[in-house]
DOVEX-182194 format. One record per residue: x, y, z of N, C-alpha, C, O in turn; residue in three letters; residue number from 1. Coordinates in steps of 0.2 Angstrom, whole numbers, plus 5000, padded with zeros to 4 digits. Layout:
<sites>
SITE    n.X    n.Y    n.Z   ca.X   ca.Y   ca.Z    c.X    c.Y    c.Z    o.X    o.Y    o.Z   rest    nr
SITE      X      Y      Z      X      Y      Z      X      Y      Z      X      Y      Z    ala   NUM
...
</sites>
This chain:
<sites>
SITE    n.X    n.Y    n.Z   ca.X   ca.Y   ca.Z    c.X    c.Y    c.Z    o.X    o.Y    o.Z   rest    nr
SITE   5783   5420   5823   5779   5414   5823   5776   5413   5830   5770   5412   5830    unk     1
SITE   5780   5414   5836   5775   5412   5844   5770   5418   5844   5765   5417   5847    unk     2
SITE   5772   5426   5839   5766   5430   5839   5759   5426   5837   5755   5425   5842    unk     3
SITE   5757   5424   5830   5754   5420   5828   5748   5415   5833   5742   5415   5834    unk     4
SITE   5755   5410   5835   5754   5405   5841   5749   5406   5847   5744   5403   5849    unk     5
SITE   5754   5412   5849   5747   5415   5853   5741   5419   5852   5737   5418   5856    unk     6
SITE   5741   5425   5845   5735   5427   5844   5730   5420   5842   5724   5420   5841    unk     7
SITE   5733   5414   5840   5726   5409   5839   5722   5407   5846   5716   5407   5847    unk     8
SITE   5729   5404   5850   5729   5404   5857   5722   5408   5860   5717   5407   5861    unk     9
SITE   5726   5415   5859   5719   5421   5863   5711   5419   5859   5705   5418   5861    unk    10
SITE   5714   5419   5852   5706   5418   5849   5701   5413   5848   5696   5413   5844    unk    11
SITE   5705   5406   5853   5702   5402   5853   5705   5396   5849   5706   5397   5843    unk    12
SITE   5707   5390   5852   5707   5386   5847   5707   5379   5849   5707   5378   5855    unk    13
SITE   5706   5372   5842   5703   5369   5844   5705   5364   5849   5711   5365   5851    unk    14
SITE   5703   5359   5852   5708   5353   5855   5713   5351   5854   5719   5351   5857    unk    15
SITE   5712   5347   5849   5719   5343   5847   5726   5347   5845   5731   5345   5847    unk    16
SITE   5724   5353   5841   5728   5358   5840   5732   5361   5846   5738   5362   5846    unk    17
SITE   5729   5361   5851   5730   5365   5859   5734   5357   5861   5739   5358   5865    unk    18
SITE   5734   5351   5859   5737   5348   5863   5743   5347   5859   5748   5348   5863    unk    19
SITE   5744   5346   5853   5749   5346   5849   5757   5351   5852   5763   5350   5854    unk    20
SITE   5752   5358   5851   5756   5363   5854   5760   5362   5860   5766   5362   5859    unk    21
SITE   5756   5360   5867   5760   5360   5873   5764   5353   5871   5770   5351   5873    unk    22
SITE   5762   5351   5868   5768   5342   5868   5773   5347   5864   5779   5345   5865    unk    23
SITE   5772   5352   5860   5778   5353   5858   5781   5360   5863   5786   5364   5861    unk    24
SITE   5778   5360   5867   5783   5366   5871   5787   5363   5877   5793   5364   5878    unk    25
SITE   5782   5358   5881   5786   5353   5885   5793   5351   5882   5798   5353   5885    unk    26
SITE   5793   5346   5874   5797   5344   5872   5803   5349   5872   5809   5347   5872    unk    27
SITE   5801   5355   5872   5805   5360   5867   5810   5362   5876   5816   5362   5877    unk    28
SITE   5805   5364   5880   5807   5367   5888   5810   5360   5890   5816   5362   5890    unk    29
SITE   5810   5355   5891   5812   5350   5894   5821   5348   5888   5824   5343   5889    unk    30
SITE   5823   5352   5885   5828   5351   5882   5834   5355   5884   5840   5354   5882    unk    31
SITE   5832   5361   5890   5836   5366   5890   5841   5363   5896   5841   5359   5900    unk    32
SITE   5848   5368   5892   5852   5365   5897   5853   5365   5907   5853   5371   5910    unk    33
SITE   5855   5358   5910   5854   5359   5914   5858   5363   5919   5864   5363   5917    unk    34
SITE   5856   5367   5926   5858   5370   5930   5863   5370   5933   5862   5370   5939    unk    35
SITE   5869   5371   5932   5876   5369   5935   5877   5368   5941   5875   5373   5945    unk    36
SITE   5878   5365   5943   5877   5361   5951   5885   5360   5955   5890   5358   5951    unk    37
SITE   5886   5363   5959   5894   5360   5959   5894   5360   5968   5890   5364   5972    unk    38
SITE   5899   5355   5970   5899   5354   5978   5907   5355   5977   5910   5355   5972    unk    39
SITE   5912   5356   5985   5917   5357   5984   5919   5358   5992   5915   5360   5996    unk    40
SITE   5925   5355   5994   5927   5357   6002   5931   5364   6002   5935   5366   5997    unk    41
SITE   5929   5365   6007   5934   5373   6009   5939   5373   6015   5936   5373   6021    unk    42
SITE   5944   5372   6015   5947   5370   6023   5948   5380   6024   5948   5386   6021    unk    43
SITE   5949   5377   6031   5949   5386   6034   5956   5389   6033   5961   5386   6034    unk    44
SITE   5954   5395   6032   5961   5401   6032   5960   5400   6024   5966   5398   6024    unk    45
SITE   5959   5399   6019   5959   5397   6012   5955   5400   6008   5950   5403   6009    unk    46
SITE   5957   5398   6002   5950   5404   5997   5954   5400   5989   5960   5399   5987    unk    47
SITE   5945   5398   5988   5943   5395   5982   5939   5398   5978   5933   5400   5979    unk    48
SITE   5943   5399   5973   5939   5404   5966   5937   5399   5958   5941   5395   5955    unk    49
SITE   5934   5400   5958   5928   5397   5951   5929   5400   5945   5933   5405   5947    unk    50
SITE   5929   5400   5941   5929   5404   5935   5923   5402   5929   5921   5396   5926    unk    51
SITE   5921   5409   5929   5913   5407   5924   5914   5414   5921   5914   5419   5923    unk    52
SITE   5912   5410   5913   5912   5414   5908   5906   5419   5906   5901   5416   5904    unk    53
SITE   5906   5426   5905   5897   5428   5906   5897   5431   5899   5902   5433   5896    unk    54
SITE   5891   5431   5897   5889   5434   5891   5885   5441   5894   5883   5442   5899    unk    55
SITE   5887   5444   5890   5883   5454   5892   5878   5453   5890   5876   5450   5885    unk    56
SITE   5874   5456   5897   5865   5458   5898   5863   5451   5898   5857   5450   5898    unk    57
SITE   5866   5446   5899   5864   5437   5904   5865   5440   5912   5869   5443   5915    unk    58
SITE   5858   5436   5913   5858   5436   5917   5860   5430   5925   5855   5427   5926    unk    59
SITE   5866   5428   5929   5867   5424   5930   5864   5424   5937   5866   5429   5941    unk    60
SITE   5860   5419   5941   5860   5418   5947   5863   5414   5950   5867   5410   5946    unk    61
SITE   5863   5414   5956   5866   5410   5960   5863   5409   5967   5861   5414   5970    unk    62
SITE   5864   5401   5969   5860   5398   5975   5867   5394   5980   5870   5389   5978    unk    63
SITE   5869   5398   5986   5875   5395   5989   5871   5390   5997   5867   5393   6000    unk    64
SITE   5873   5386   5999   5873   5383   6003   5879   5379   6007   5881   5373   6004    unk    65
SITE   5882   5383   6015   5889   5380   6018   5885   5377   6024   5880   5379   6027    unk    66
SITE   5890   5371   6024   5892   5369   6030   5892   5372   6036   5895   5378   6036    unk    67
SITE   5888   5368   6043   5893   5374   6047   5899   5373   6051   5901   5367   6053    unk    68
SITE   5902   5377   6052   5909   5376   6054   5910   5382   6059   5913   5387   6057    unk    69
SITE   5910   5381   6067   5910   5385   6072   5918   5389   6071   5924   5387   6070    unk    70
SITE   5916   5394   6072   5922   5397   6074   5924   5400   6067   5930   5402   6068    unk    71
SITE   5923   5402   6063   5925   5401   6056   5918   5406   6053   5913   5405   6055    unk    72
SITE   5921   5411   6047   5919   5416   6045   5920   5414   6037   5926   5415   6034    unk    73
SITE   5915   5413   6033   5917   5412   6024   5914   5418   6021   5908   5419   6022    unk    74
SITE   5918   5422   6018   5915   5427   6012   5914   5425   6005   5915   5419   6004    unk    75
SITE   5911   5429   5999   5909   5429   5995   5910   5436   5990   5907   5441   5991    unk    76
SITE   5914   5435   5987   5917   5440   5983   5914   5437   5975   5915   5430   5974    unk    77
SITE   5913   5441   5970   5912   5442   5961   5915   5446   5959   5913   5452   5958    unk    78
SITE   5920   5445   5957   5925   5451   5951   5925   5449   5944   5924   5444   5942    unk    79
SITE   5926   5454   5942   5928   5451   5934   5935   5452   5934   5938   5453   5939    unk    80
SITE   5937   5452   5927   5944   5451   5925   5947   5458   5925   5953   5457   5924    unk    81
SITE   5945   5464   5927   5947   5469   5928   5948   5471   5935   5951   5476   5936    unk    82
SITE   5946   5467   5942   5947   5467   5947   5940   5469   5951   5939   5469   5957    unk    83
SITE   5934   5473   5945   5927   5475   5950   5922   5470   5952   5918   5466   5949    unk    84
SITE   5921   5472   5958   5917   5469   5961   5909   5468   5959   5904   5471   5960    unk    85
SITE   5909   5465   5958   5901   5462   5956   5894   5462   5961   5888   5464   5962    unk    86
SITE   5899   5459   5965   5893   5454   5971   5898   5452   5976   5903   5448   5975    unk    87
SITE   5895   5457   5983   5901   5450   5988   5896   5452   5995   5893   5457   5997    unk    88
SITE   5898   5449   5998   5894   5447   6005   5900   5442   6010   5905   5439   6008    unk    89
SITE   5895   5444   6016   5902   5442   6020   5899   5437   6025   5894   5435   6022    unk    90
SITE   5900   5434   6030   5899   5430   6035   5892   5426   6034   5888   5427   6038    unk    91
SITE   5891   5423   6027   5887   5419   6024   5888   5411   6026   5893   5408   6028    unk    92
SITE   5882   5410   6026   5881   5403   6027   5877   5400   6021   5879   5395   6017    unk    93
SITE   5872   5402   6020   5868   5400   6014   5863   5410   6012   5863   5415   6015    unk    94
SITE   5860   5407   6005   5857   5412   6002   5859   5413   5994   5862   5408   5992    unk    95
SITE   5858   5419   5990   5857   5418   5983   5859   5424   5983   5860   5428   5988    unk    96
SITE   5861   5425   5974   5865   5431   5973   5864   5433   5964   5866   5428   5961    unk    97
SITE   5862   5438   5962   5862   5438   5954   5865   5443   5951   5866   5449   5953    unk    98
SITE   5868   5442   5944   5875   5445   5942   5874   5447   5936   5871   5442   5933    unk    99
SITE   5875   5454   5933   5876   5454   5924   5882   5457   5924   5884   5460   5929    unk   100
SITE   5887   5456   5918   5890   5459   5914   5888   5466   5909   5882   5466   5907    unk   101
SITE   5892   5470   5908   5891   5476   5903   5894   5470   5898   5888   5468   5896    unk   102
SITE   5897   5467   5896   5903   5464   5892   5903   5457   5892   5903   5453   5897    unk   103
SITE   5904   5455   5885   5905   5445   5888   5914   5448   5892   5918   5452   5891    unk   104
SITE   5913   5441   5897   5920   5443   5901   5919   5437   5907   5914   5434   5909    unk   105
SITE   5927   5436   5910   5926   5428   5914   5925   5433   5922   5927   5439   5924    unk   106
SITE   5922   5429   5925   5922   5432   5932   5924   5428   5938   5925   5422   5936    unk   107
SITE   5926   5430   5941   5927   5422   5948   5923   5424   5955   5924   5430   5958    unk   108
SITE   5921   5420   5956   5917   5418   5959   5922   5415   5966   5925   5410   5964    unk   109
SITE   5923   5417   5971   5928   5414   5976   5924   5415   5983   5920   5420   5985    unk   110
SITE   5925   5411   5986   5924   5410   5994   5929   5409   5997   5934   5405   5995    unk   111
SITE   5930   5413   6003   5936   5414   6006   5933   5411   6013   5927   5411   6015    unk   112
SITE   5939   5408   6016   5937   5407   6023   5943   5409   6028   5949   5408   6028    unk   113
SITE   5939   5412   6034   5944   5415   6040   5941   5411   6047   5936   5411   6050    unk   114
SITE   5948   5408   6050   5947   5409   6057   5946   5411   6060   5951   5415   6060    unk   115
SITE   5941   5414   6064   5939   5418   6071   5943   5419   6075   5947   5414   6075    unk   116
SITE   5946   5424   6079   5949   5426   6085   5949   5420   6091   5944   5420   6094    unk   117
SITE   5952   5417   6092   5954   5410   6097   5953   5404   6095   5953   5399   6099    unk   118
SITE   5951   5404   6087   5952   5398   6084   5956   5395   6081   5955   5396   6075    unk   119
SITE   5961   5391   6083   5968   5387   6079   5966   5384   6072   5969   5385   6067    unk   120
SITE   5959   5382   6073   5961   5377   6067   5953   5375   6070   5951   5376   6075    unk   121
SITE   5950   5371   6063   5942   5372   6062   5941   5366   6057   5946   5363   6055    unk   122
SITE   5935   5364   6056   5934   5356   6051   5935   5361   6047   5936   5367   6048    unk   123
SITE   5934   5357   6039   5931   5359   6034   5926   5362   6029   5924   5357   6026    unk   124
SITE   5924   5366   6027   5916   5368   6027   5916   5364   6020   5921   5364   6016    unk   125
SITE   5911   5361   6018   5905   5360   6011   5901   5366   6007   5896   5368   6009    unk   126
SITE   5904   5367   6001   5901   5371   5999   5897   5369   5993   5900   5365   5989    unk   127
SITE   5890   5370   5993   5887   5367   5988   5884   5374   5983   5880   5379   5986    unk   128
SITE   5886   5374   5976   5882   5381   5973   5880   5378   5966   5882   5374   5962    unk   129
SITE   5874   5382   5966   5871   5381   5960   5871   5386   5957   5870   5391   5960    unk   130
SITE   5872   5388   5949   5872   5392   5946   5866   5392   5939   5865   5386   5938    unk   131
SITE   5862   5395   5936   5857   5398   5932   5859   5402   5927   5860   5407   5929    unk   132
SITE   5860   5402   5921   5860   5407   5917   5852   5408   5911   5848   5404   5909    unk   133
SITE   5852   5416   5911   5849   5416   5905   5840   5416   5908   5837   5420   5912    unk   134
SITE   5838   5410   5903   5830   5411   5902   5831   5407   5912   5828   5410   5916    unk   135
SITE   5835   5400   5913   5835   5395   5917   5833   5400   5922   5828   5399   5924    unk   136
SITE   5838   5408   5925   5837   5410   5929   5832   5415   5931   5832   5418   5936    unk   137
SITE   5827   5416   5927   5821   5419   5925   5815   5417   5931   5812   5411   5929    unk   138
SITE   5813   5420   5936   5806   5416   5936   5800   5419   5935   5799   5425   5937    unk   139
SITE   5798   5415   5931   5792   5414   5926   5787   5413   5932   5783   5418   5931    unk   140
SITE   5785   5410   5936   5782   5411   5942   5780   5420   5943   5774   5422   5942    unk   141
SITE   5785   5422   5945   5782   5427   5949   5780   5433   5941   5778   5438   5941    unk   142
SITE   5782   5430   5936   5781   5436   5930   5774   5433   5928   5770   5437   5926    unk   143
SITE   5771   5428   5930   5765   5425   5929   5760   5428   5934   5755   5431   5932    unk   144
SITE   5762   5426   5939   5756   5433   5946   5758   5439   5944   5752   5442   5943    unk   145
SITE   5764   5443   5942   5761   5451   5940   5758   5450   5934   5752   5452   5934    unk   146
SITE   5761   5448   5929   5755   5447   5924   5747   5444   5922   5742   5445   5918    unk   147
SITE   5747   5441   5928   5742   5437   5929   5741   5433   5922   5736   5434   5919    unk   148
SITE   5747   5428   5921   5745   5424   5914   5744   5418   5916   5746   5416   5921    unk   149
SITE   5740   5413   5912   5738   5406   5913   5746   5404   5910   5750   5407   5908    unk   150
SITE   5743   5395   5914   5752   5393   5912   5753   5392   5905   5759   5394   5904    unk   151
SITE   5747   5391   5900   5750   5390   5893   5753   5398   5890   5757   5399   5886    unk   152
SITE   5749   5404   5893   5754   5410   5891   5760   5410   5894   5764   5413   5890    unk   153
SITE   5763   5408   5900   5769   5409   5904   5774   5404   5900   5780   5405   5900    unk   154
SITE   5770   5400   5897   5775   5394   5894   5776   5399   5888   5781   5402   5889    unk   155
SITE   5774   5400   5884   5773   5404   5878   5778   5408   5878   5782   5409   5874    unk   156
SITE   5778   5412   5884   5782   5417   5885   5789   5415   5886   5794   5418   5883    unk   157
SITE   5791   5409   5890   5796   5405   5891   5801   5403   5885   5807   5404   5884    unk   158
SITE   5794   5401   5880   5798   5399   5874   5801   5405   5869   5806   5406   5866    unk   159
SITE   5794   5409   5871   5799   5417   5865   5806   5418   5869   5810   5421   5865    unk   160
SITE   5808   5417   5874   5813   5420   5879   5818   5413   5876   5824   5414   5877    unk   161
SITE   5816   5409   5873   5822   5402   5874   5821   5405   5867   5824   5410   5865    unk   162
SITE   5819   5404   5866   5820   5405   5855   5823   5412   5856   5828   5412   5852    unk   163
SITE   5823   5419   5858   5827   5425   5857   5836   5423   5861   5842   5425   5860    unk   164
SITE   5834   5418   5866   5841   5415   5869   5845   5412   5863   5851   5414   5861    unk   165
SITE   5843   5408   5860   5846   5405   5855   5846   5410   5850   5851   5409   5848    unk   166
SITE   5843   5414   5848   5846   5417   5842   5853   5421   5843   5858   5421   5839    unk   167
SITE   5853   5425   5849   5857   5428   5851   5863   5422   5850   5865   5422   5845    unk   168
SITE   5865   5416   5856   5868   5411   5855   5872   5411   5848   5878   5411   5847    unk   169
SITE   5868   5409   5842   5870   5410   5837   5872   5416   5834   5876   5414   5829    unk   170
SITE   5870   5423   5834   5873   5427   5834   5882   5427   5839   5887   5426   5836    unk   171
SITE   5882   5427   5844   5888   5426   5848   5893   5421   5845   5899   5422   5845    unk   172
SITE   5891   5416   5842   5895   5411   5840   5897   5414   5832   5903   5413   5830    unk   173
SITE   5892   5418   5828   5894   5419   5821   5900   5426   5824   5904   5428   5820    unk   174
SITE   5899   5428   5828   5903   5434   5831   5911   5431   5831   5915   5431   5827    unk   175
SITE   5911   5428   5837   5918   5423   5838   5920   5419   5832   5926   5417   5831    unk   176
SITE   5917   5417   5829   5919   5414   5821   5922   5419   5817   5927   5418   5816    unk   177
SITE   5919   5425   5816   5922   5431   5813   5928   5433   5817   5934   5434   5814    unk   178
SITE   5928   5434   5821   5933   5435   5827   5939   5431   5823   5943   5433   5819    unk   179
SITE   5939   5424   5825   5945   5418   5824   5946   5418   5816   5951   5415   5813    unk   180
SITE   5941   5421   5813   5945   5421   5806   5949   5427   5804   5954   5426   5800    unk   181
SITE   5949   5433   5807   5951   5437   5806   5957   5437   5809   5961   5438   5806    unk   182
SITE   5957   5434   5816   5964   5433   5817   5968   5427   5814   5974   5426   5814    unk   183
SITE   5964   5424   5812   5968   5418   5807   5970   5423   5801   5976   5420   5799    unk   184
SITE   5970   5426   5798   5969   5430   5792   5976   5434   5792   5980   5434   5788    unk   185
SITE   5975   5437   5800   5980   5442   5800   5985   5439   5802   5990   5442   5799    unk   186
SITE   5986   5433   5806   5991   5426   5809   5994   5425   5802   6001   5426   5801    unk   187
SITE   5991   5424   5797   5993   5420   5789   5995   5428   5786   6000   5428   5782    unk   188
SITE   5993   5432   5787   5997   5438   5784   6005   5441   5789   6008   5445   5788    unk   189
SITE   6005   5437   5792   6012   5440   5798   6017   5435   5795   6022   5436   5794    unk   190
SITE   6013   5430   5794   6018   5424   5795   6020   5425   5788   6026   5423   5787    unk   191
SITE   6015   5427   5781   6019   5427   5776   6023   5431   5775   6026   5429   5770    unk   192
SITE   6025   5438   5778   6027   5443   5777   6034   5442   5781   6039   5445   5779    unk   193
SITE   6034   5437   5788   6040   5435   5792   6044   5431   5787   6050   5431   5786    unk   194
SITE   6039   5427   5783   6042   5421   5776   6047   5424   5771   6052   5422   5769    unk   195
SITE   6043   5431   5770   6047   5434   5762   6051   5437   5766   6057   5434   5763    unk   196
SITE   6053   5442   5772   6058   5443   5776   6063   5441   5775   6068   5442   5771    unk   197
SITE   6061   5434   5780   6068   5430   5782   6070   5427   5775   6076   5426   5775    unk   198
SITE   6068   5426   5768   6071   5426   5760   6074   5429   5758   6078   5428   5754    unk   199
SITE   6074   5436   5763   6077   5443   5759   6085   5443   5761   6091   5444   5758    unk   200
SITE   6083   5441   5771   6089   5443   5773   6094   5435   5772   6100   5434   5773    unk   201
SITE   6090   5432   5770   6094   5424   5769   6100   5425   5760   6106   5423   5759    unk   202
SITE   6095   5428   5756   6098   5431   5751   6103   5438   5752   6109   5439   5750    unk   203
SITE   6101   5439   5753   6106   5445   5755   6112   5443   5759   6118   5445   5757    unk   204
SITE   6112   5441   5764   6118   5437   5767   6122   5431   5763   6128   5429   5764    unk   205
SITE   6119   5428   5759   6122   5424   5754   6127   5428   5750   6134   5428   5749    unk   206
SITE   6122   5434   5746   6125   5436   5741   6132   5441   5746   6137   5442   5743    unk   207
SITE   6133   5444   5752   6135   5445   5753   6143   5440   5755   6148   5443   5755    unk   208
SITE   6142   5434   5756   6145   5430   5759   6149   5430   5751   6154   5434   5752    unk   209
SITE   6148   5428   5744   6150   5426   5739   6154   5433   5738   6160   5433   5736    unk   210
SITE   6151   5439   5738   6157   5442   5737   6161   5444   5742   6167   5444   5740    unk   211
SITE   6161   5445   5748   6167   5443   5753   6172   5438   5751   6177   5440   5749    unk   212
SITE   6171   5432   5752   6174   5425   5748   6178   5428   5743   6184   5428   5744    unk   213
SITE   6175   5430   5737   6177   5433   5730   6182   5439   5733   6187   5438   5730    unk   214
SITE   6182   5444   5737   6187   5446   5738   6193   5444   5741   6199   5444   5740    unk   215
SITE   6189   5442   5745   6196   5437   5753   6202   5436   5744   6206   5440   5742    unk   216
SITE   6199   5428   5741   6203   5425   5736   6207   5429   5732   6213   5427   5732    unk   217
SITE   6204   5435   5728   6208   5439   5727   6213   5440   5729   6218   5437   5727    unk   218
SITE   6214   5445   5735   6218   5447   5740   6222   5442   5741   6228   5444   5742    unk   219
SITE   6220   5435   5741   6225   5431   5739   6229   5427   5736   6234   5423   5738    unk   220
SITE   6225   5429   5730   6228   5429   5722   6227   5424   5721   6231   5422   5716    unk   221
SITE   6222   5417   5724   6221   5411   5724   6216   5414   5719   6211   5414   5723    unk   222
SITE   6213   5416   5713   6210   5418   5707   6207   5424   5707   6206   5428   5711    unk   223
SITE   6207   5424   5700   6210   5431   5695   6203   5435   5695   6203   5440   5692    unk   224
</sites>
């Protein structure tokens, strides 16, 4: 369909038409979700880790901005759940950093902070980070100067990019649905199979109970 869109676009089209369109790309761009924005204190000798969930081949940015705090040295380490480092830098104050996964997987995100040699104790720094995923993290800016696209193609391209985001989205979701049912499936097959089990050995301990019982009596000659 934005193929279309655009070959009309290229081949010329009318006014109203052309306005219609951008009212509805604005509409459309103006719905996406917002930037995750997060502020946070850091006291010194200490280390605060984030945890964010990443989808494979997303691409995630990041925009870091610290306080300053004399004497005092904060790092920046990206691992995932396997321990590999991603992204990390060291004696940072502010600056940006961008990250993919091979794999969906959670990664942490931590800032560490050390005292410098002859410093006891230090204020506490402010950490402000913004984080970007996806189309958010993309700029379209500078794919517009090498392309050399006007803004209604740049938009266009924006929106093919937000519409393939979302298909995938929904792909991932129909994935982990399948996922949760299948373990539900397999959950409802243990548990029946732990059900008929515990019947067997329930029954079987009875019946053995009654004739133990049945013997003991005998041996007692309390019946025949």
């Amino acid at each position: 369909m934005l193929g279309k869109v655009y070959d009309k676009l290229k081949c010329g089209i009318c006014g109203h038409q052309l306005v219609v369109y951008y009212v509805l790309l604005v509409v459309t761009l103006t719905s996406l979700p917002p930037t995750q924005s997060l502020r946070f204190h850091l006291q010194p000798n200490s280390k605060r880790c984030l945890k964010e969930e990443m989808r494979k081949d997303v691409l995630v940015t990041g925009e870091y901005e610290l306080s300053p705090a004399p004497g005092q040295r904060t790092d920046l380490a990206v691992t995932d759940s396997k321990g590999h480092t991603a992204f990390a830098r060291e004696s940072l104050d502010k600056g940006k950093f961008a990250v993919t996964s091979d794999e969906d997987d959670i990664f942490d995100f931590c800032f560490v902070s050390y005292l410098q040699t002859g410093h006891q104790t230090g204020p506490e720094r402010e950490v402000h980070l913004e984080m970007k995923h996806g189309v958010e993290a993309k700029s379209y800016e500078e794919l517009a100067n090498v392309g050399k696209l006007k803004p209604l193609e740049m938009e266009l391209t924006k929106l093919e990019d937000l519409s393939s985001s979302i298909v995938q989205d929904f792909e991932y979701m129909k994935k982990r649905e399948e996922e949760m049912r299948d373990t539900n499936e397999s959950t409802n097959n243990r548990v029946l199979y732990l059900s008929i089990f515990s019947m067997l050995c329930l029954l079987g301990l009875a019946t053995w109970q009654v004739l133990y019982l049945r013997r003991f009596f005998k041996a007692k000659k309390l019946i025949e």
